[in-house]
C-alpha positions as CSV (number, residue, x, y, z in Angstrom):
1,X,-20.1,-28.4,4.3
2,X,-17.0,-27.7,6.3
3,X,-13.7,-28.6,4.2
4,X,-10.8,-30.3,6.4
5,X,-8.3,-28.1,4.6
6,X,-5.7,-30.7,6.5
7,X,-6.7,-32.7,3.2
8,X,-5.7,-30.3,0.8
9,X,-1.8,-31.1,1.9
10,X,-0.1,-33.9,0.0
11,X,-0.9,-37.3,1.6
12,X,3.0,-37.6,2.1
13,X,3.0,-34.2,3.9
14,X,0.0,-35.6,6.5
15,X,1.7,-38.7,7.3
16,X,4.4,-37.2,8.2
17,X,5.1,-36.9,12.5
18,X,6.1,-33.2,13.1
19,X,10.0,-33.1,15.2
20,X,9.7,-33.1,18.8
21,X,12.6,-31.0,20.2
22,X,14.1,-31.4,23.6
23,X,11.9,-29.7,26.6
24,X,13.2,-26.0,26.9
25,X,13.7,-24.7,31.0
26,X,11.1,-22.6,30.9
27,X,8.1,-24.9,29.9
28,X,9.0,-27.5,32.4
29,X,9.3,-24.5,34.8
30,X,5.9,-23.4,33.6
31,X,4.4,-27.0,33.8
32,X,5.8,-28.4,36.9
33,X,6.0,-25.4,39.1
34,X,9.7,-25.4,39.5
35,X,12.2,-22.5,39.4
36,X,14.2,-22.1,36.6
37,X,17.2,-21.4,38.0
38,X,16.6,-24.6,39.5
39,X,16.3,-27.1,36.5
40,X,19.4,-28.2,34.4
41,X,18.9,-28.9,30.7
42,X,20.8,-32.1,29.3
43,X,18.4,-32.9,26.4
44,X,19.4,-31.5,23.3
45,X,23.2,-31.7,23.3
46,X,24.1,-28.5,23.6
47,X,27.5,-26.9,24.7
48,X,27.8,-27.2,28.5
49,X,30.5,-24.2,28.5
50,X,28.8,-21.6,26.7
51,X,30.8,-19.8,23.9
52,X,34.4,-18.5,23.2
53,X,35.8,-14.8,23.9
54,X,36.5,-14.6,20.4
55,X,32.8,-15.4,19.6
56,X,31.3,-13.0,22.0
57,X,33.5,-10.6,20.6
58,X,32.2,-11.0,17.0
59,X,28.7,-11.3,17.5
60,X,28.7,-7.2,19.7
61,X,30.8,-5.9,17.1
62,X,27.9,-7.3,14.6
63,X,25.3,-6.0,16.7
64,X,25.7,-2.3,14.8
65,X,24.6,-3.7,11.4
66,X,21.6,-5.7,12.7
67,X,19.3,-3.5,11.3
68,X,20.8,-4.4,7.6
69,X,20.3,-7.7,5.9
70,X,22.9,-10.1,6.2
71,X,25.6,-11.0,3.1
72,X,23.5,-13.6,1.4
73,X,26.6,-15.3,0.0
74,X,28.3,-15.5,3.0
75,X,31.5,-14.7,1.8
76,X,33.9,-14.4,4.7
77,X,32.7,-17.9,6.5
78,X,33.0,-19.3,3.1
79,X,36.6,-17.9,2.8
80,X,37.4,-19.1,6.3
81,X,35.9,-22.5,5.7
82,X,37.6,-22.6,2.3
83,X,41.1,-22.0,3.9
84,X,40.7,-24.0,6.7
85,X,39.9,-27.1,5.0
86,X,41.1,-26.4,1.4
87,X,38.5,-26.3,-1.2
88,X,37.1,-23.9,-3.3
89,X,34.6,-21.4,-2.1
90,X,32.3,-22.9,-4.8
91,X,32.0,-26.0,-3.0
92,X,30.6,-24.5,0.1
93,X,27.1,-24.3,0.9
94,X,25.9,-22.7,4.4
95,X,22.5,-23.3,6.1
96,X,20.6,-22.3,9.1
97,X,22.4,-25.3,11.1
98,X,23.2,-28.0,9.4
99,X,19.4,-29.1,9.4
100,X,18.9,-27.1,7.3
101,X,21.4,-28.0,4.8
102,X,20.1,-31.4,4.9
103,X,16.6,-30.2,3.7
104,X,18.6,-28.2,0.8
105,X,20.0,-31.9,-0.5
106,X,16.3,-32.9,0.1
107,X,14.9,-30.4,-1.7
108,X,17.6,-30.5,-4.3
109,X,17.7,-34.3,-4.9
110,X,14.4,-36.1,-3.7
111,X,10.9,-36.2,-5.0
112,X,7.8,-38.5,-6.0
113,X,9.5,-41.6,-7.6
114,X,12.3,-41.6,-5.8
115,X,14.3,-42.9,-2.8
116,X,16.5,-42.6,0.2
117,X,18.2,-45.1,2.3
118,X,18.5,-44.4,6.0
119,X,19.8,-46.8,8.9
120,X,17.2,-47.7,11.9
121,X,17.7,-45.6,14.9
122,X,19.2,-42.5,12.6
123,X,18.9,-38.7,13.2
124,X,14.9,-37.7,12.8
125,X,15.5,-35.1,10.3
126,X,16.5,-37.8,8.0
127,X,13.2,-39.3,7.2
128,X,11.4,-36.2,8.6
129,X,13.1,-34.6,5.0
130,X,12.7,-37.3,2.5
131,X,8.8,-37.9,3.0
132,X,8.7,-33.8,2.8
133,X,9.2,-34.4,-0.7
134,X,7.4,-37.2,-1.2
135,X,10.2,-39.7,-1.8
136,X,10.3,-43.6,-0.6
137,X,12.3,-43.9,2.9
138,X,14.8,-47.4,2.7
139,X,15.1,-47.9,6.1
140,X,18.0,-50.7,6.7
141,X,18.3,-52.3,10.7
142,X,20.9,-51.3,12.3
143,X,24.1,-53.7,13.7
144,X,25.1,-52.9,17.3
145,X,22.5,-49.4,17.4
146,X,24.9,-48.5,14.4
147,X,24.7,-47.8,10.6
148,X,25.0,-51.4,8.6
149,X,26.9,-49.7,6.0
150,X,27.4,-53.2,3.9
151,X,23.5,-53.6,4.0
152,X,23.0,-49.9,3.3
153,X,24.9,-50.3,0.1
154,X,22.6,-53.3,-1.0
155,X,19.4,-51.9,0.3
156,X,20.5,-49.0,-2.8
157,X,17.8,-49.7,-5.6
158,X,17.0,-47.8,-9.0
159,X,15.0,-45.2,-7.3
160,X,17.7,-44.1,-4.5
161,X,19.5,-40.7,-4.9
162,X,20.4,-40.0,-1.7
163,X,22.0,-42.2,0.9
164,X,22.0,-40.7,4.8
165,X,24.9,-41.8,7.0
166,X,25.4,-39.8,10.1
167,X,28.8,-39.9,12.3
168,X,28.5,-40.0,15.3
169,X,24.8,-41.0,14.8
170,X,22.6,-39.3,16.7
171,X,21.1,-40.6,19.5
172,X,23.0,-43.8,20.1
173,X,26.3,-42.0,19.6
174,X,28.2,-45.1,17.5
175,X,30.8,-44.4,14.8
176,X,32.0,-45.9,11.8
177,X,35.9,-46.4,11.6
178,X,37.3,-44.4,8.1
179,X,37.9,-47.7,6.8
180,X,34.7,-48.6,6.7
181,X,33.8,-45.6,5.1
182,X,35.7,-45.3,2.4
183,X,34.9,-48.7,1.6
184,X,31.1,-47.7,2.1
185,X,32.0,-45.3,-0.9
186,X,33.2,-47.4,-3.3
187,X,30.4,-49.6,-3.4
188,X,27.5,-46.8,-3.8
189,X,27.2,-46.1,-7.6
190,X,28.4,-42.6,-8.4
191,X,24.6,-41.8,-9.1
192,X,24.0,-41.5,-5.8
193,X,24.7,-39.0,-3.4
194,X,26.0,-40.1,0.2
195,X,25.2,-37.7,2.8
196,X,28.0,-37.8,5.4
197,X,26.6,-36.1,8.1
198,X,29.4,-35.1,10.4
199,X,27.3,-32.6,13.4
200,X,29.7,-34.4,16.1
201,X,33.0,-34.4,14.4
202,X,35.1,-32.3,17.0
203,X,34.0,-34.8,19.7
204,X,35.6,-37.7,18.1
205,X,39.0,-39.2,19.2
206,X,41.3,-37.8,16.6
207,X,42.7,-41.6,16.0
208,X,39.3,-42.6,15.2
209,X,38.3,-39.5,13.3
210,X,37.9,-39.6,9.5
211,X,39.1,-36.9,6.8
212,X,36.2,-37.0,4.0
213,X,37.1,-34.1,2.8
214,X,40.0,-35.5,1.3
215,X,37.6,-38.3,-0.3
216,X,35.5,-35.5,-2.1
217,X,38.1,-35.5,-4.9
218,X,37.7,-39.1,-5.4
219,X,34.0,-39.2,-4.8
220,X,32.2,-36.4,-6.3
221,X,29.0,-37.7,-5.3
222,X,29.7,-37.2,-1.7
223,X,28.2,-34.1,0.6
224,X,29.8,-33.8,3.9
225,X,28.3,-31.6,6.1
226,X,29.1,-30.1,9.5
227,X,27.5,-27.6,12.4
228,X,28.6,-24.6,14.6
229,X,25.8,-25.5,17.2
230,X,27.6,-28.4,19.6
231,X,31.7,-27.9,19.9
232,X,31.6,-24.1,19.0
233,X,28.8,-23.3,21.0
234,X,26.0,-21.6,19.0
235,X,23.3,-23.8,19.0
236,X,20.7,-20.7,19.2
237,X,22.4,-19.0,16.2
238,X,21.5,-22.1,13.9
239,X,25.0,-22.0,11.3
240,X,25.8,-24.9,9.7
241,X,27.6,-25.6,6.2
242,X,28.2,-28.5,3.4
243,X,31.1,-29.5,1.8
244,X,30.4,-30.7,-1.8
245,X,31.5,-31.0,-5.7
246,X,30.6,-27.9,-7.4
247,X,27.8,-29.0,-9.5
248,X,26.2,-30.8,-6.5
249,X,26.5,-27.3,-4.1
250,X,25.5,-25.4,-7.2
251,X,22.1,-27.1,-6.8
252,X,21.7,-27.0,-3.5
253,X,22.3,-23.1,-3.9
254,X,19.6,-22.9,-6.2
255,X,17.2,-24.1,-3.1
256,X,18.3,-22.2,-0.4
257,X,16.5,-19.4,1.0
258,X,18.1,-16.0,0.3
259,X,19.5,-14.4,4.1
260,X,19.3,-18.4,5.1
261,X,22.3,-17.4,7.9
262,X,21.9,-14.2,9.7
263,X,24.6,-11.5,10.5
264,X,25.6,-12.6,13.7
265,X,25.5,-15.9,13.2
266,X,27.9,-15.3,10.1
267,X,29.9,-12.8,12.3
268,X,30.1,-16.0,15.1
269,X,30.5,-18.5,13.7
270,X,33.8,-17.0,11.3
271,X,35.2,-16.1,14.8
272,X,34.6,-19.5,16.2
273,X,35.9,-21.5,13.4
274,X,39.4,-20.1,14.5
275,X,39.4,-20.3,18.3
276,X,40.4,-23.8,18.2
277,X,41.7,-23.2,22.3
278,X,38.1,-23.3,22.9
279,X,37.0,-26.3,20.9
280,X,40.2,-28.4,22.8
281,X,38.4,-27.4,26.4
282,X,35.0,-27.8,25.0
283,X,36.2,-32.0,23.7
284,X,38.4,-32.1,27.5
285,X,35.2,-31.0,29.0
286,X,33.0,-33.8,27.2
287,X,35.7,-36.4,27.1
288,X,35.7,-36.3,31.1
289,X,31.7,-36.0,31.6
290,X,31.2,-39.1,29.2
291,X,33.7,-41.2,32.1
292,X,32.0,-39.7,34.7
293,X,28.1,-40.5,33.5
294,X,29.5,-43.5,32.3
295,X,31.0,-44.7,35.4
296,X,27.7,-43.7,37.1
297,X,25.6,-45.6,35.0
298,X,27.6,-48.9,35.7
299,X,27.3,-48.1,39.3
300,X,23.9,-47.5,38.7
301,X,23.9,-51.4,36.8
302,X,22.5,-49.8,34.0
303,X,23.9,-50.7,30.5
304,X,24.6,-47.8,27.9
305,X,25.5,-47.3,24.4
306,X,29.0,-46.4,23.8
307,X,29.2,-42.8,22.2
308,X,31.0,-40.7,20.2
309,X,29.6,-37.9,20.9
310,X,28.4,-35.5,23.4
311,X,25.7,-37.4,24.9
312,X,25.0,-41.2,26.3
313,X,22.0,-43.4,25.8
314,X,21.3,-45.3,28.7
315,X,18.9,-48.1,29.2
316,X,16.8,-47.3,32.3
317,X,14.1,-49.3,31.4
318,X,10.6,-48.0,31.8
319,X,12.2,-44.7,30.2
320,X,8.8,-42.4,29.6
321,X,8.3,-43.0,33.5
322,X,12.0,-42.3,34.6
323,X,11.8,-39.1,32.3
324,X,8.7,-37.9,34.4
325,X,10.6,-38.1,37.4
326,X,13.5,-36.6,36.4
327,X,11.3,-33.5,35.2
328,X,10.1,-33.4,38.5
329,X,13.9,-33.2,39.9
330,X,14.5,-30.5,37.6
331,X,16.4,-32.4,35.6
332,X,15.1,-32.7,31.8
333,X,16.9,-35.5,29.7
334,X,15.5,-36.5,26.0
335,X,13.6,-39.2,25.6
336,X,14.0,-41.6,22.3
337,X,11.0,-43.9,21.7
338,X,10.9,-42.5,18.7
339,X,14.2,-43.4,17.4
340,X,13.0,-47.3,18.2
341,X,14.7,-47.2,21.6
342,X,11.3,-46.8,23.9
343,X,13.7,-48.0,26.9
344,X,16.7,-45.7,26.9
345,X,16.9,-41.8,27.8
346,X,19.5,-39.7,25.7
347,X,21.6,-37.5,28.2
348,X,23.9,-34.7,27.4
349,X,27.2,-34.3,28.8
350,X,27.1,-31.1,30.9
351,X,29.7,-29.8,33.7
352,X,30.7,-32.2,36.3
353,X,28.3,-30.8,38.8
354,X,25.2,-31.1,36.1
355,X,26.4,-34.4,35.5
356,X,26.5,-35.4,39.2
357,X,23.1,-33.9,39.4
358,X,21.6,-35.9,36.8
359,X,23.5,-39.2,38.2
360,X,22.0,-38.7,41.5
361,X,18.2,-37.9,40.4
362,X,18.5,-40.9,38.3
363,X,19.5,-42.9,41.7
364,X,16.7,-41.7,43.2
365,X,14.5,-41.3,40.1
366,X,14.6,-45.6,39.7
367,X,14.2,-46.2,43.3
368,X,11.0,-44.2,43.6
């Protein structure tokens, strides 16, 4: 008798839908039959402008070491990080992207008998990490493809520990103001760690843009964490960090993979975290291809969620369809059924000639 060994998993493991990341070039290339110099990639949010001088520069000067492992405490990104926004080095936990800190507050905080609260529509990683460990997903709807923060507070129960808020969510791009917020804080109990997950930050509006790290003083039961993939650039390098009370990083630490960042992505992202010239064009870039997709989109009479970030979700109706033809323009986009929006696309902001590539294969792509 042949044993499924599929059963021998944790039933909370098998129910669990595996990630589905955005289409890379060469597959669709591969697939469709298309040359891959000719197919634009605006699907996984991604950096249309590459990296920084002052990046490239630090990852070949890392190159010699390559063959040694990397500094498993991280100490000079820590140092930077710890000088730039002003908090002990002990408060610092780095990860391999900031997915990967997320799983560490998983790992760290959730289990069988317990819970986490997440809005409708929020970042997959969210849910994808709490039924890893077995906990009970609190799913609240969302207001306006937005985080409900006043019904996320009451949806908290006895068994929540963890509390996921993402701004800029990902993928309907919506904010909530610092007013909100803070006032979000004050009405979790203390017990309860609030996840402030804060991968778009650079690509906010700086009057709209909130300070939490200021708040962790005041709310030790909050983890704010941040990535080096979309602003700075290194989105293959996978470096992301958390900002937290010390007795809340300590056990995250206690997780975390040892070598969990490797040497050049230490050795980057250190260098980017200072070339703040960079991260201005990188916002002037996205701020102007947000107005150009979304003045194409109303030209197109298309309605779309306002976003914070660097991507647009735009209602184009029979979306899985639309996505297959825009595959077979070369042009691959991200689809979001998945997220509960089966008739919107999520497109990244490239470079104005991307961007007026994608507008125009849409055009044609709904006509067809």
């Amino acid at each position: 008798m042949l044993i499924d060994l599929c059963e021998l998993s944790p039933s909370y493991v098998r129910t669990i839908a595996p990630y589905q990341p955005g289409k890379p070039i060469s597959e669709v290339a591969r697939e469709l039959g298309l040359k891959e110099e000719h197919i634009i990639k605006l699907a996984s949010n991604e950096n249309p402008l590459g990296i920084g001088p002052r990046t490239r520069a630090a990852i070949d000067a890392a190159l010699g070491e390559i063959s040694r492992y990397p500094d498993g405490s991280g100490f000079e990104l820590k140092q930077a990080l710890s000088g730039r926004y002003g908090v002990d080095q002990a408060s610092i936990v780095l990860g391999n992207g900031s997915n990967d800190v997320l799983e560490l507050v998983a790992a760290a905080f959730l289990g069988p008998g317990r819970a986490a609260v997440i809005s409708q529509h929020a970042f997959a990683v969210y849910p994808l990490a709490t039924q890893a460990r077995g906990a009970r997903l609190i799913m609240v709807p969302a207001k306006s493809y937005g985080h409900d923060l006043e019904a996320m507070a009451r949806a908290v129960d006895d068994e929540t520990y963890v509390v996921w808020v993402a701004n800029p969510n990902n993928p309907t791009g919506t904010l909530a103001r610092p007013d909100e917020l803070e006032a979000f804080l004050r009405k979790v109990p203390e017990r309860v760690l609030v996840v402030l997950d804060e991968a778009y930050n650079e690509y906010i509006h700086a009057d709209l843009r909130a300070d939490p790290v200021k708040w962790l003083k005041r709310h030790p039961n909050l983890v704010v964490t941040r990535t080096f993939s979309k602003a700075y650039g290194l989105a293959g390098l996978r470096v992301g960090y958390a900002l937290a009370h010390p007795s809340v990083a300590d056990v995250m630490n206690r997780v975390r993979q040892p070598f969990n960042v490797n040497s050049l992505g230490l050795a980057a992202a250190t260098a980017a975290l200072d070339d703040m010239e960079f991260v201005a064009r990188s916002y002037a870039v996205n701020l102007s291809g947000m107005r150009q997709l979304e003045e194409g989109a109303r030209a197109l009479g298309l309605a779309y969620i306002p976003s914070h970030g660097n991507f647009l979700a735009i209602h184009v109706g029979k979306a899985p369809e639309i996505f297959k033809r825009l595959l077979r323009r070369g042009v691959i986009v991200r689809p979001v059924s998945g997220y509960g929006l089966p008739e919107h696309l999520r497109v990244t902001i490239g470079t104005a000639e991307e961007n007026d590539r994608f507008l125009a294969a849409l055009a044609a792509s709904i006509k067809d």
